[in-house]
ROFI-683410 format. One record per residue (C-alpha): x, y, z; residue in one letter; residue number from 0. Coordinates in Angstrom, 1 decimal, padded with zeros to 4 digits, always signed. Layout:
ROFI-683410
VEXLO     px     py     pz code pos
VEXLO      X      Y      Z    a NUM
...
end
This chain:
ROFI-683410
VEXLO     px     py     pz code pos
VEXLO +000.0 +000.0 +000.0    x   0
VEXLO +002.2 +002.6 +001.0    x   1
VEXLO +004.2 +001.8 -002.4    x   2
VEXLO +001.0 +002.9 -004.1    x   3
VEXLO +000.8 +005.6 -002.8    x   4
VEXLO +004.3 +006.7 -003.2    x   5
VEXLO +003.8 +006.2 -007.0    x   6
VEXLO +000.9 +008.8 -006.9    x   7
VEXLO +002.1 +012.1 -008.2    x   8
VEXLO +001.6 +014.3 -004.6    x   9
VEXLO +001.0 +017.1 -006.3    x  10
VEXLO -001.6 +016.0 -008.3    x  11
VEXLO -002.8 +013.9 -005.5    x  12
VEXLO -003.3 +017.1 -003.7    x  13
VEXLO -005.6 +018.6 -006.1    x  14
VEXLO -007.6 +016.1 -006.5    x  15
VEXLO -008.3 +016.3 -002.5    x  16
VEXLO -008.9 +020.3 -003.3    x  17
VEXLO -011.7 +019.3 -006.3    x  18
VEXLO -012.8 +016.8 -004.2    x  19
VEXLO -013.5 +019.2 -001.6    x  20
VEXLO -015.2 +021.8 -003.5    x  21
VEXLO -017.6 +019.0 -005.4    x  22
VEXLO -018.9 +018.1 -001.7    x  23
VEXLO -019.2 +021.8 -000.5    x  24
VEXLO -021.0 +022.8 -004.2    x  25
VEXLO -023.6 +019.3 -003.1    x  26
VEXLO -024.1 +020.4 +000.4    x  27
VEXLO -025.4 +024.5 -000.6    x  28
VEXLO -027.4 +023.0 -003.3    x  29
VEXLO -028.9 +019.7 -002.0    x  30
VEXLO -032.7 +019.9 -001.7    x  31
VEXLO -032.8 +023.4 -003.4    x  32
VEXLO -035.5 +024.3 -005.8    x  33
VEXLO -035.1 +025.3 -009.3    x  34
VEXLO -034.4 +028.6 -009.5    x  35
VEXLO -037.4 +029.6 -011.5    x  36
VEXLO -039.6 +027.4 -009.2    x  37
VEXLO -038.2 +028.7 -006.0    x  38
VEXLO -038.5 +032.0 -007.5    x  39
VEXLO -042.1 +031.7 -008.6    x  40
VEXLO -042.8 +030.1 -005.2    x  41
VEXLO -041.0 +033.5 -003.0    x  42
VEXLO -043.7 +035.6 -005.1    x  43
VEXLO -046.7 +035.9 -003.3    x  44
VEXLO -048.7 +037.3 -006.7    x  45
VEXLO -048.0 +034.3 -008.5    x  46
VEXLO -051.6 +033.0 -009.8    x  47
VEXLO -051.7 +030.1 -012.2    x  48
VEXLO -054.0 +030.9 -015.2    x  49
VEXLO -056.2 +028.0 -014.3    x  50
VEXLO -056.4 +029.8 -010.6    x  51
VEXLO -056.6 +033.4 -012.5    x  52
VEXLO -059.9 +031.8 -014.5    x  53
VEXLO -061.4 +030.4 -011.1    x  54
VEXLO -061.1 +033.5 -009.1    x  55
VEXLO -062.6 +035.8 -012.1    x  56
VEXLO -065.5 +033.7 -012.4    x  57
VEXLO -066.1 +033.5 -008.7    x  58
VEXLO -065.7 +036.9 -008.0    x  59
VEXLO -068.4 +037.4 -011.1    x  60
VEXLO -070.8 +034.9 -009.5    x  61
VEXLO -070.5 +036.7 -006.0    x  62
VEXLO -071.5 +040.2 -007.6    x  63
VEXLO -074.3 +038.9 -009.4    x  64
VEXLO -075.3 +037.6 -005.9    x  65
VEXLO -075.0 +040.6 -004.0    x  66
VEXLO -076.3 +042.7 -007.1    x  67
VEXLO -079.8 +040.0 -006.6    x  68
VEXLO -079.9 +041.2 -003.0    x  69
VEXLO -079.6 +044.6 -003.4    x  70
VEXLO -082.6 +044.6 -005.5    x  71
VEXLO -084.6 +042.4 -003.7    x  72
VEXLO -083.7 +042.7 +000.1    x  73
VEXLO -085.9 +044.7 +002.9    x  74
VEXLO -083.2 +044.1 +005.5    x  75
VEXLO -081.7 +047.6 +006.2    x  76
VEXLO -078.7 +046.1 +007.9    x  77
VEXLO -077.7 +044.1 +004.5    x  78
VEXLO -078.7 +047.2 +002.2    x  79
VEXLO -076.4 +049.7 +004.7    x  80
VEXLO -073.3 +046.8 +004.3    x  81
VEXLO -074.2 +046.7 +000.3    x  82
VEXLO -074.1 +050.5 +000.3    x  83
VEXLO -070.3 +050.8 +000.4    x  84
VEXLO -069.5 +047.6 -002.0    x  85
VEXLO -066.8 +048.3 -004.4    x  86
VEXLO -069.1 +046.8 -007.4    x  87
VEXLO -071.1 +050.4 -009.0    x  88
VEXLO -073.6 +047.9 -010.3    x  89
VEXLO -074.6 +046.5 -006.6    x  90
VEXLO -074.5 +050.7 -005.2    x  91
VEXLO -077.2 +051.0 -008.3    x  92
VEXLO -079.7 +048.4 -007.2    x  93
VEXLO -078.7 +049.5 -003.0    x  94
VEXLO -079.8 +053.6 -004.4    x  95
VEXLO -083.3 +052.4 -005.8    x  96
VEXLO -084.2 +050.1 -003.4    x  97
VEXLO -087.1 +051.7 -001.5    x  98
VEXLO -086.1 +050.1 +001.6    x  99
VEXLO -082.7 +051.0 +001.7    x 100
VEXLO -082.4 +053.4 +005.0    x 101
VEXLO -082.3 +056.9 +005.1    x 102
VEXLO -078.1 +057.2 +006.3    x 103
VEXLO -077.3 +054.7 +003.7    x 104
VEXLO -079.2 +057.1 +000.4    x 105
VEXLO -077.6 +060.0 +002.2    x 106
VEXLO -074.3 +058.6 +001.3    x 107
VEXLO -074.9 +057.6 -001.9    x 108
VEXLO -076.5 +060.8 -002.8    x 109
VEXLO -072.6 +061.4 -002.6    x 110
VEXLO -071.5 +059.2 -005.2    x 111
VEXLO -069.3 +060.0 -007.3    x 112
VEXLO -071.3 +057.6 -009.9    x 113
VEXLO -074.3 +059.9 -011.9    x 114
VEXLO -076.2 +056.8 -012.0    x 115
VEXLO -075.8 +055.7 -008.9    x 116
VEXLO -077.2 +059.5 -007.9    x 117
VEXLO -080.2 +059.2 -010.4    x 118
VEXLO -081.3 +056.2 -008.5    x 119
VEXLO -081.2 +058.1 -005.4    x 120
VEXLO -083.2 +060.6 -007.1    x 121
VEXLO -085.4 +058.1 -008.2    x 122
VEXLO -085.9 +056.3 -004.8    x 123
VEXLO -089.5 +056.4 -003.9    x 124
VEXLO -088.1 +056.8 -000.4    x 125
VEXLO -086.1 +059.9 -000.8    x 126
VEXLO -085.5 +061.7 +002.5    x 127
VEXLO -086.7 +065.5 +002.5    x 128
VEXLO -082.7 +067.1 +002.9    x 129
VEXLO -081.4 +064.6 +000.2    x 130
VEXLO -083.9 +065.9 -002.5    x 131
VEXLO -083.4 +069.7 -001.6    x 132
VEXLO -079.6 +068.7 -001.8    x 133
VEXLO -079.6 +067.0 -004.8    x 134
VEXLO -082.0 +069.8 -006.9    x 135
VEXLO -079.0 +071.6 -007.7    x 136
VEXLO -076.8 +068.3 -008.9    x 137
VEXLO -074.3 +069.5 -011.7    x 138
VEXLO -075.5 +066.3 -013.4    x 139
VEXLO -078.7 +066.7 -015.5    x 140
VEXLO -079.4 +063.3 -015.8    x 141
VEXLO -079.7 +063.3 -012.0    x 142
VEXLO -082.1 +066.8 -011.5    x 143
VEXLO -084.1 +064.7 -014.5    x 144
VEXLO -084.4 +061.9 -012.0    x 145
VEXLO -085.6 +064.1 -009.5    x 146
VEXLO -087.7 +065.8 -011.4    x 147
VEXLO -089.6 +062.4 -012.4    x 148
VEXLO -090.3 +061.4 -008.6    x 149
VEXLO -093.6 +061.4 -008.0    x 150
VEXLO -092.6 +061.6 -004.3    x 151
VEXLO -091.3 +064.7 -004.5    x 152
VEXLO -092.3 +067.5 -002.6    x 153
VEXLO -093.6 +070.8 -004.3    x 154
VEXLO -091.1 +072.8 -002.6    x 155
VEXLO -087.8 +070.8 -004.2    x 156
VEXLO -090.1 +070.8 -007.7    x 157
VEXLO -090.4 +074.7 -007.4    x 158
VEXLO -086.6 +074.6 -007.6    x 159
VEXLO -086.6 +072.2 -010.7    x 160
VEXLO -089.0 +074.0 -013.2    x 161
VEXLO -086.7 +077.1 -012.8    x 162
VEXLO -084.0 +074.4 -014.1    x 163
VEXLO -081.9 +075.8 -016.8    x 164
VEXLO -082.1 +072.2 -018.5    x 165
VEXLO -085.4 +072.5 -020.9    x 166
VEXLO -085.6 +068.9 -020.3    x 167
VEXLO -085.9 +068.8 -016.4    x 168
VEXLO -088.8 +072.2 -016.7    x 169
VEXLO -090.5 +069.4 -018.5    x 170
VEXLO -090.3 +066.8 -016.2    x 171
VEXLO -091.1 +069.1 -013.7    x 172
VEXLO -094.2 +070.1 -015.7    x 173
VEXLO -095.5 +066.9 -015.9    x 174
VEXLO -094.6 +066.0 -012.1    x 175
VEXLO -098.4 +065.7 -010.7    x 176
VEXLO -097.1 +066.7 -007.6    x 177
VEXLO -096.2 +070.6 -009.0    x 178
VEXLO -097.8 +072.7 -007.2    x 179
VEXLO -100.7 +074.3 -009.4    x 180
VEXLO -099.6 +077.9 -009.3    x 181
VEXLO -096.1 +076.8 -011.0    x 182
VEXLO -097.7 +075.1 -014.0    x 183
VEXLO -099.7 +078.6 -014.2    x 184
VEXLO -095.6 +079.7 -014.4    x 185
VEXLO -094.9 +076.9 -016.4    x 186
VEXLO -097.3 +077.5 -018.8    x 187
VEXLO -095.5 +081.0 -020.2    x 188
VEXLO -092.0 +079.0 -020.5    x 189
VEXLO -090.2 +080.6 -023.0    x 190
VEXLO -089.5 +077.0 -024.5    x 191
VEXLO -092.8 +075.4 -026.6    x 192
VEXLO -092.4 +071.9 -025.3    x 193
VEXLO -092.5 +072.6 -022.0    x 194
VEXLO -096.0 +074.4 -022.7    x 195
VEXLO -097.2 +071.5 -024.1    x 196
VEXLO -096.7 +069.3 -021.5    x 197
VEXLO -098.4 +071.8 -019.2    x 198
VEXLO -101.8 +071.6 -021.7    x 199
VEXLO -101.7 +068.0 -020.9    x 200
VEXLO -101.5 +068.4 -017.0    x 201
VEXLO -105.1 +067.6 -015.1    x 202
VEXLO -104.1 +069.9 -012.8    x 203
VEXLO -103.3 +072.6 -014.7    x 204
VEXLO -105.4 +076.0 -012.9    x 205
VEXLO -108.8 +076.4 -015.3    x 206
VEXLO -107.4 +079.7 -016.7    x 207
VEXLO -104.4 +078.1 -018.4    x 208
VEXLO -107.1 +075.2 -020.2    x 209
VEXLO -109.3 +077.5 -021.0    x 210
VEXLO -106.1 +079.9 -023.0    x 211
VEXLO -105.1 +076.8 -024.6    x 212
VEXLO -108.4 +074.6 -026.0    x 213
VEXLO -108.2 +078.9 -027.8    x 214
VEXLO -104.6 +079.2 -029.0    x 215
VEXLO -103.9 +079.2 -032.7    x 216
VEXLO -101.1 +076.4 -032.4    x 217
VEXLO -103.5 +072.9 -033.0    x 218
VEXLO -101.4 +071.1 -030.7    x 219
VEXLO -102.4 +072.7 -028.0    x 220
VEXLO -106.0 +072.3 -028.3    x 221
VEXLO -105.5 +068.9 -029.3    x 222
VEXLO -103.3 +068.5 -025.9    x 223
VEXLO -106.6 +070.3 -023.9    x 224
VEXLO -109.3 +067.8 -026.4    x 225
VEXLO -107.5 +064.7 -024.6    x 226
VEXLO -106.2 +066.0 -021.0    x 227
VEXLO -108.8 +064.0 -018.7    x 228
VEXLO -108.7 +067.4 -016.0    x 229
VEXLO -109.8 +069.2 -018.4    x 230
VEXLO -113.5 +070.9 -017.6    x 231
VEXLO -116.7 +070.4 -019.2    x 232
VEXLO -117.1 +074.1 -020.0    x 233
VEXLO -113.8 +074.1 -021.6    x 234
VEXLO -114.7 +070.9 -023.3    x 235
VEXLO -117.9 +072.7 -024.4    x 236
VEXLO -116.2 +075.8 -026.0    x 237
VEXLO -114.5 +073.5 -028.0    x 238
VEXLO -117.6 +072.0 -030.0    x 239
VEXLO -116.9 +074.6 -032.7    x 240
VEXLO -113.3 +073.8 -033.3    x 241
VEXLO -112.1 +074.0 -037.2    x 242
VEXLO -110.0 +070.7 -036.4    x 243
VEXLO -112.1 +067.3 -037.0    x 244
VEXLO -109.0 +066.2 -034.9    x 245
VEXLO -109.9 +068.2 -032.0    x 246
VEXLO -113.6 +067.5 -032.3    x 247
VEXLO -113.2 +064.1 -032.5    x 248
VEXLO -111.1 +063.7 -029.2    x 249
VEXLO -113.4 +065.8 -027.2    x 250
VEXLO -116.4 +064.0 -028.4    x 251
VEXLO -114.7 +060.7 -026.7    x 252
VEXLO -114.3 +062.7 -023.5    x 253
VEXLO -116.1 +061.8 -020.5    x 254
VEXLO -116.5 +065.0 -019.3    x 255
VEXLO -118.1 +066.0 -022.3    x 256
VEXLO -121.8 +067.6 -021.7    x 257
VEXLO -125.0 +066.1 -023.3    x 258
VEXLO -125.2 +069.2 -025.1    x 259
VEXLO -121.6 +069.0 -027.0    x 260
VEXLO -122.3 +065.4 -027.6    x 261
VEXLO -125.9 +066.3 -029.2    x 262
VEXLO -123.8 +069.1 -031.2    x 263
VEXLO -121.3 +066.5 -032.1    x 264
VEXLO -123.9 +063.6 -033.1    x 265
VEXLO -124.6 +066.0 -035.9    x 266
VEXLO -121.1 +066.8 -037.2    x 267
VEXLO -120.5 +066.3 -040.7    x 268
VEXLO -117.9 +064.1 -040.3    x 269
VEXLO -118.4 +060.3 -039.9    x 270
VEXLO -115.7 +059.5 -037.6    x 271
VEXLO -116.5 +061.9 -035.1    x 272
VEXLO -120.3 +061.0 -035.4    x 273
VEXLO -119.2 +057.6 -034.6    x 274
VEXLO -117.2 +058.5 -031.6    x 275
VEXLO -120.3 +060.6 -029.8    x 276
VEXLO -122.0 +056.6 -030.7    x 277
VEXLO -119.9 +054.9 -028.7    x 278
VEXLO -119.5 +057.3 -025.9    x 279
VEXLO -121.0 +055.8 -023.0    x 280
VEXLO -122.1 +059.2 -021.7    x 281
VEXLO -124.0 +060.3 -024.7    x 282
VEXLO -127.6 +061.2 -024.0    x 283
VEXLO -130.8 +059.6 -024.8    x 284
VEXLO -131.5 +062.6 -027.2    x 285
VEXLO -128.2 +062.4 -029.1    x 286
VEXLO -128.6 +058.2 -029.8    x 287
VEXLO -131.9 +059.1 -031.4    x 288
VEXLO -130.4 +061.2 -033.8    x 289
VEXLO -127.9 +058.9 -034.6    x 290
VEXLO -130.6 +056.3 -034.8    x 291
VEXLO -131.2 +057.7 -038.1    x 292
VEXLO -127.9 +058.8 -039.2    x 293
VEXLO -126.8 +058.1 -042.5    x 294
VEXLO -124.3 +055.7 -041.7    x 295
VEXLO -125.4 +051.8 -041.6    x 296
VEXLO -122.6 +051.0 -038.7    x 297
VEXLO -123.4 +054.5 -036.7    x 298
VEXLO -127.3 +053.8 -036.6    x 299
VEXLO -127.0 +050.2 -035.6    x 300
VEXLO -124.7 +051.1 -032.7    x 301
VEXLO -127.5 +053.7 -031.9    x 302
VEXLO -130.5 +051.8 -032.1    x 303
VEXLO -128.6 +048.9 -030.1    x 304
VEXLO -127.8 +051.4 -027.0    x 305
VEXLO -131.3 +053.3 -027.2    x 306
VEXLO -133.3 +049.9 -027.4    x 307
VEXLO -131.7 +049.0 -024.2    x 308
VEXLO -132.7 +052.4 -022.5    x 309
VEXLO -136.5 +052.4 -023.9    x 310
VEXLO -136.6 +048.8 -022.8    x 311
VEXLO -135.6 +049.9 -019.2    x 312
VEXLO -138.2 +053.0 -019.9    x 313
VEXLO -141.1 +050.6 -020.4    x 314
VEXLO -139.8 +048.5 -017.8    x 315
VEXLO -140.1 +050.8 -015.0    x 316
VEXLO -143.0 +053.1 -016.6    x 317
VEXLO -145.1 +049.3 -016.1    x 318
VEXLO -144.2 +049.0 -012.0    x 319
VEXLO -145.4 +052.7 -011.5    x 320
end
């Protein structure tokens, strides 16, 4: 043995101790390491696999479509005050026009920075009194529009609105059956034509303001006052002499129309409005008998039908006397 080793080259013999050396040192840092894209991957905490990625996307989806459902449909003021704040605009929406949502939680979201989440406010049948007077001067016109539409507003905030410079909320405001009477009366000398319109077809617009429009020269309006269901019989009665067959024919539908207009009417030269006095269920004994024996086959039938019925009921009652 030990002439063995004498033969070995010491030198060489040395360095092979030295690689030796360095191969164990090189196994011990790296035995049971990672690979260094693995270990990497594994240090960072963000690392989602794109099957994972697909997973959470789809449940996060199904979750917002959950709390979206309650938010429409829940009366539980504790649930609708936690849904309030949610990060998804879509469940905020449904939590704004839920009527039940509590008082606090619209306050807050009367805040949004969301316009549609604030139109739902404004839309809320629930509306507290401070939140509508706040939000009647919302830089956003979709929102004022909102407001305007409410029918639970009060007349106070809808004084504000039909002073609106938006054309589009004076409208809405207009036709708000909740405006007060003595702003249509304002209303109904707006500069702007459509918003005068919608005034002639209020049924609360004052008598003064129905009675200027069945007269004005623009057919629209009269038409408008023909069909508004407030309007009076008086009015409805100055209105048998109208030039338009359009006008006369709408107000000889109307219920409010006096058996006087309708025996007017049952003579009118035109068929169509003839026919609409016949099937007017307020028209008069003494206008049916003179359509009894109208021209027109369909218009006498529809007559004699109606005014056999009321001479049977005559005879009737003229036996048990």
């Amino acid at each position: 043995m030990e002439k063995l080793i004498a033969m070995i080259n010491v030198p060489q013999f040395a360095r092979l101790r030295q690689l030796r050396f360095c191969l164990i040192c090189v196994f011990l840092l790296t035995a049971g390491s990672p690979n260094p894209l693995w270990a990497q991957r594994k240090s960072d905490s963000t690392y989602v696999s794109d099957s994972e990625f697909l997973r959470l996307l789809q449940l996060s989806k199904e979750l917002d479509e959950e709390q979206k459902w309650r938010a429409k449909r829940t009366t539980n003021s504790r649930v609708l005050r936690a849904l309030s704040a949610d990060d998804d605009k879509g469940v905020r929406f449904f939590v704004a026009f839920n009527k039940a949502t509590p008082p606090d939680a619209l306050v807050n979201l009367s805040g949004d920075p969301n316009e549609s989440i604030r139109w739902a406010v404004a839309m809320n049948a629930s509306i507290p009194e401070d939140v509508m007077i706040e939000m009647a001067t919302d830089y956003s016109e979709i929102v004022r529009l909102g407001l305007a539409s409410n029918l639970n507003v009060s007349p106070e905030v809808l004084t504000v609105l039909s002073q609106d410079v938006s054309i589009a909320v004076r409208r809405k405001a207009a036709a708000n059956l909740n405006t007060d009477p003595l702003i249509l009366e304002q209303l109904a000398n707006d500069p702007e034509r459509s918003v005068r319109l919608v005034i002639a077809y209020h049924p609360a617009a004052p008598a003064s303001v129905m009675e200027r429009f069945s007269l004005s020269a623009d057919e629209a309006f009269r038409l408008a006052k023909a069909e508004n269901k407030g309007a009076s019989s008086a009015v409805l009665l100055g209105m048998v002499f109208d030039g338009s067959m359009a006008v006369r024919n709408m107000i000889a539908k109307h219920s409010a129309m006096p058996g006087s207009g309708l025996l007017h009417l049952a003579q009118d030269p035109n068929l169509a409005i003839r026919q609409a006095v016949a099937q007017n269920p307020n028209t008069t004994r003494e206008a049916l008998e003179v359509l009894a024996f109208d021209g027109d086959e369909g218009i006498r039938r529809d007559a004699r039908n109606r005014m056999g019925k009321l001479l049977k009921d005559q005879i009737a009652a003229d036996r048990e006397r």
